[in-house]
BAKEKOL-617652 format. One line per 10 residues: number of its first residue (from 1); their letters; for each residue x, y, z negated of C-alpha. Coordinates in steps of 0.5 Angstrom, whole numbers, plus 500, padded with zeros to 3 digits. Example, Ala and Ser with C-alpha at 12.3 -4.5 7.8 and 13.67 -1.06 7.14 Angstrom:
1 = AS = 525:491:484; 527:498:486 $
***
This chain:
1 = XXXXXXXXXX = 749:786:957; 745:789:951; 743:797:952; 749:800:948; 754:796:953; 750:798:959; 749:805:957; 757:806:955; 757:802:962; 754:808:966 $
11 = XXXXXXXXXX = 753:814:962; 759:818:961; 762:818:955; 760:826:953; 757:824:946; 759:822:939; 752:816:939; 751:813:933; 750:804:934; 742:807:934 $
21 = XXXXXXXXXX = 738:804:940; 732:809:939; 725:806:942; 718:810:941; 716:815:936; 710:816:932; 710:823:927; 716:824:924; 718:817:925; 723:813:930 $
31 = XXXXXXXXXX = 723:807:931; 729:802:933; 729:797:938; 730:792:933; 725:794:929; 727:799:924; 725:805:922; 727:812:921; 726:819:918; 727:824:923 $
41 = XXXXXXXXXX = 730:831:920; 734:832:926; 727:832:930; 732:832:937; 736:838:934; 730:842:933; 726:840:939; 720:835:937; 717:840:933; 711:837:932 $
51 = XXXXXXXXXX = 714:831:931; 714:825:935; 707:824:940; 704:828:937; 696:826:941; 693:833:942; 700:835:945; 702:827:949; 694:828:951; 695:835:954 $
61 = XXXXXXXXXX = 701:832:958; 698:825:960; 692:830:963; 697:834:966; 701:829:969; 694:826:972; 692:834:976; 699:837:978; 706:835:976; 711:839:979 $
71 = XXXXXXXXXX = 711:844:985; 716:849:987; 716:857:985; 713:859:992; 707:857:989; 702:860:983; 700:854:978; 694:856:974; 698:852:968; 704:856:968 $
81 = XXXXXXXXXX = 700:863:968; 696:860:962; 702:859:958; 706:865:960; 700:870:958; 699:866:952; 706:866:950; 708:874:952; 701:875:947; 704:872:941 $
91 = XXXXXXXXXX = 711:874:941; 709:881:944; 714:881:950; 711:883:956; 715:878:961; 718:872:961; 722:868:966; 721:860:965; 728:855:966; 730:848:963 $
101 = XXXXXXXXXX = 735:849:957; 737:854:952; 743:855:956; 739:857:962; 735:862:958; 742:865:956; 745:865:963; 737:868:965; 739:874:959; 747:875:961 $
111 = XXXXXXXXXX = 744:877:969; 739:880:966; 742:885:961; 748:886:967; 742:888:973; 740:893:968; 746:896:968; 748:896:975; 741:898:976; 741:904:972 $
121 = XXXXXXXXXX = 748:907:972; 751:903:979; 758:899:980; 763:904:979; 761:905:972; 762:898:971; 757:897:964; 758:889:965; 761:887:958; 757:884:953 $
131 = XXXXXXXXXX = 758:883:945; 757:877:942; 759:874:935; 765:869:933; 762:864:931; 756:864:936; 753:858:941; 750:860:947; 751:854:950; 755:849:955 $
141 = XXXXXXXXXX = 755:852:962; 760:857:964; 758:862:963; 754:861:956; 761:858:954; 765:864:956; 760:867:951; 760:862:946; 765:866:940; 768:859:938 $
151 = XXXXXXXXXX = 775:857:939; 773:850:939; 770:850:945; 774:853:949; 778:847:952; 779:844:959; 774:849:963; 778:855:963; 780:860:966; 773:862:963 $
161 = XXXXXXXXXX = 769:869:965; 770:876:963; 766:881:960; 765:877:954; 768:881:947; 766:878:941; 765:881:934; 766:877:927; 759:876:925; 756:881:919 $
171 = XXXXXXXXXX = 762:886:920; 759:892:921; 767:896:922; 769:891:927; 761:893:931; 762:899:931; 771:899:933; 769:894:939; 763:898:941; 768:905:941 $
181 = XXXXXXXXXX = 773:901:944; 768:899:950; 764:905:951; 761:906:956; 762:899:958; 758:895:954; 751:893:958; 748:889:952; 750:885:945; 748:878:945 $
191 = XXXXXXXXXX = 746:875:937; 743:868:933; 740:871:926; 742:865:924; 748:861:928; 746:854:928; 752:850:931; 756:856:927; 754:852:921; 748:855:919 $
201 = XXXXXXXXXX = 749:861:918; 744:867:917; 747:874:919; 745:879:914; 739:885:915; 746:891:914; 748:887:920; 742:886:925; 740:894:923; 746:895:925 $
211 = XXXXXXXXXX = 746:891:932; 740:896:933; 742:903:931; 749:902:935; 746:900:942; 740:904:941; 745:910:942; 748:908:948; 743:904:951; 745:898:949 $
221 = XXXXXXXXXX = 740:892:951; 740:887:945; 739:880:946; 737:875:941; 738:868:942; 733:865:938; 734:857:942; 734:854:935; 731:860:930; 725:861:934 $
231 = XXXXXXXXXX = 719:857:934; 716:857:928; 723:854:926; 725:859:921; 718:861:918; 716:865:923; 713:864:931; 721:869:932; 726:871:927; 726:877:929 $
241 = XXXXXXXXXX = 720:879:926; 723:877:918; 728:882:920; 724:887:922; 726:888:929; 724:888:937; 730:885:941; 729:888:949; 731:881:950; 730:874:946 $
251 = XXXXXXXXXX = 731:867:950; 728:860:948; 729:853:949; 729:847:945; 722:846:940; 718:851:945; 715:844:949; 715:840:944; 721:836:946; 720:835:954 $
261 = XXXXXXXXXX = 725:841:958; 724:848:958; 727:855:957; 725:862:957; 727:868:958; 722:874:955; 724:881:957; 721:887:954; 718:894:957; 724:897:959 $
271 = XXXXXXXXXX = 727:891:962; 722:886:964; 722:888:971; 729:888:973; 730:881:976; 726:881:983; 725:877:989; 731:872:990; 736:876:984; 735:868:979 $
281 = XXXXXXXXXX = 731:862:981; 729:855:977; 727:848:981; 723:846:975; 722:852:971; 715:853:969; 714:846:971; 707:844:970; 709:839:964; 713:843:961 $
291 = XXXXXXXXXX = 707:849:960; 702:843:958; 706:842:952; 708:848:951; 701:851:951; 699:846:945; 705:848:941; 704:855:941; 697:855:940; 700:850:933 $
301 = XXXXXXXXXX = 705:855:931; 701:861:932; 697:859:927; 698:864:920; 696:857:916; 702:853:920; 706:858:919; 705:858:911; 706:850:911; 712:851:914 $
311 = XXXXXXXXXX = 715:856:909; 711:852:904; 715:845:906; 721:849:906; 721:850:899; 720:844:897; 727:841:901; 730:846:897; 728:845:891; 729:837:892 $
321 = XXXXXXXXXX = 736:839:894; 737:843:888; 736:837:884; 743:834:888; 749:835:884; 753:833:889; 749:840:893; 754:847:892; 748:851:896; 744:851:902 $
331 = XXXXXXXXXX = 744:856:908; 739:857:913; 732:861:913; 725:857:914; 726:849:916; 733:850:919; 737:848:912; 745:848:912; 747:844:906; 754:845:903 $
341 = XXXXXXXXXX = 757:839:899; 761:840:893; 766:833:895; 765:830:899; 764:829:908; 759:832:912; 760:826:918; 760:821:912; 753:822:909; 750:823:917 $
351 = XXXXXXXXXX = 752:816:918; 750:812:911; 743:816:912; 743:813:919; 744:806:915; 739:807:911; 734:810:915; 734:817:915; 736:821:921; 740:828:919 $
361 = XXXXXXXXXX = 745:832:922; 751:836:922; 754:843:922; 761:844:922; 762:842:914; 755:842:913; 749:837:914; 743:840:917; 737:839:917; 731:841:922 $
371 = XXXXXXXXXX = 725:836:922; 719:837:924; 715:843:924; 709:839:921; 714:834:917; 709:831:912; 710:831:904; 711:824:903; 716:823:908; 720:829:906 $
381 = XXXXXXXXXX = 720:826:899; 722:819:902; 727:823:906; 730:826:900; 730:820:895; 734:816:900; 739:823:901; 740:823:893; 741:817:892; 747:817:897 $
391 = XXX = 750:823:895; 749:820:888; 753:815:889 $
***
């Protein structure tokens, strides 16, 4: 029995895999069990943001492993402070609570807004509702699912959760009615900047202004979810600061640890003392290994220089595709890139790139592009040569 048929013999069938047996790693390079070899502007959906084993970050881990893999959240690891400090310093947040996943970052900021408000203004005023966007992904527990505004979704696992109001995105009017519609009830409204499984799609400043200005009148917390934006992904450590504002709350995932799991959760002033003893909890959060990779990430991407290649490298993708015909546009901020084809099939082009040695993926109609934060030069020009010539033909 090869690896596919064993595979398909005992892991559910929850994905759409590709024929691709990936087997070890190096930069932005993966390599097949058979030998071949594949550029990655996927990078695990935004996740080896340092590509793959990268030696500072596979030594910080390896080191970790030989000290102290895991302990329960009873205890205090000097690893866990290290990381939390370094990571509550450079994004400004005051605290942060450590789990394994986007959606757990999510679940974390959905109980976090609601205690806010049954903190302040009781029970009985039932502040519970929160706004979030059609088109939104928040994530696939039940919880963050009831949150996620898409349709598509929302089979199988009913009935879903209340208290969940969605608001189409960069409608200011739509905003402003739900909010009257709800005033009093609503705790928090919960945004992407840019929707990433909504198909890369940016909201505009007029809108996130907005955001701020309507539940700053209401005392409304505000929470970005920014598991797929944050982290150097659009050009800075977090999207909010290109648009100029300060959620109370911002949730994390994906490329925080460099592609082992983690998610985090970082409350501001107002709010970050709100979960207390046994209000939420997490068997794996902060694990030690996590806070190791994550630790050298944040140290790569706080650097101003880093940050500057990566704004750098996406001009240089941008460029190259405008010189695409089949390219109607891009979409997306910083090495998050949405791009839109004249013709011809998103899913089409994602398989024949596999076939041909590049790795992409998709976005509703949309191929996406999230490579590495360090992608070289040379293997976005290899990449994109291969794309072209696809699309050429």
């Amino acid at each position: 029995m090869d690896t596919i048929e064993k595979f398909n013999q005992h892991v559910m069938g929850t994905y759409g895999r590709l024929d691709i047996v990936l087997d070890k790693g190096s930069e932005q390079t993966a390599t097949a069990e058979d030998g071949k070899e594949y550029i990655d502007f996927g990078s695990g959906i935004g996740t080896n943001s340092l590509g793959y084993c990268d030696e500072q970050w596979a030594d910080a881990i390896s080191a970790q492993a030989h000290a102290i893999q895991h302990t329960s959240n009873y205890y205090y690891t000097k690893i866990q402070a290290d990381f939390a400090a370094k990571l509550c310093e450079q994004t400004g947040y005051n605290k942060v609570f450590f789990g394994n996943s986007g959606a757990e970052a999510n679940e974390c900021a959905i109980k976090l807004a609601r205690k806010y408000s049954f903190d302040k203004y009781g029970k009985d005023a039932g502040r519970n509702i929160i706004i979030t966007l059609v088109n939104s992904f928040h994530g696939r527990t039940l919880a963050t699912l009831s949150a996620t505004g898409q349709d598509v979704f929302h089979n199988y696992f009913f009935p879903f959760l209340p208290g969940f109001v969605n608001v189409e995105a960069n409608n200011i009017s739509d905003l402003k009615a739900k909010l009257a519609e709800n005033k009093g009830k609503v705790c928090a409204v919960m945004f992407e900047f840019v929707q990433g499984e909504g198909g890369v799609c940016p909201l505009t400043q007029e809108f996130v202004d907005a955001i701020f200005e309507e539940c700053a009148k209401d005392d409304i917390l505000t929470i970005a979810d920014e598991v797929q934006t944050g982290i150097g992904r659009t050009g800075a450590l977090l999207t909010s600061k290109l648009f100029g504002v300060k959620p109370n709350i911002t949730t994390l995932a994906k490329g925080l640890a460099g592609g082992v799991p983690i998610g985090a959760c970082l409350a501001d002033e107002k709010c970050c003392d709100v979960l207390t003893k046994s209000t939420h909890g997490s068997t794996f959060g902060g694990n030690p290994l996590a806070c190791a990779g994550g630790s050298v990430v944040i140290d790569r991407v706080s650097d101003p220089q880093f940050i500057a290649e990566i704004n750098r490298k996406a001009q240089l993708f941008r460029d190259k595709l405008a010189e695409i015909d089949e390219v109607e546009g891009v979409d997306g901020l910083g090495l998050m890139i949405g791009v839109r084809l004249k013709t011809k099939k998103a899913a089409d082009i994602l398989a024949k790139c596999a076939d041909n040695g590049l790795l992409i993926l998709t976005a509703k109609n949309k191929l996406r592009f999230l490579p590495p934060l360090n992608i070289s030069d040379e293997n976005i020009e290899k990449g994109m040569q291969i794309l072209k010539n696809i699309l050429d033909n």
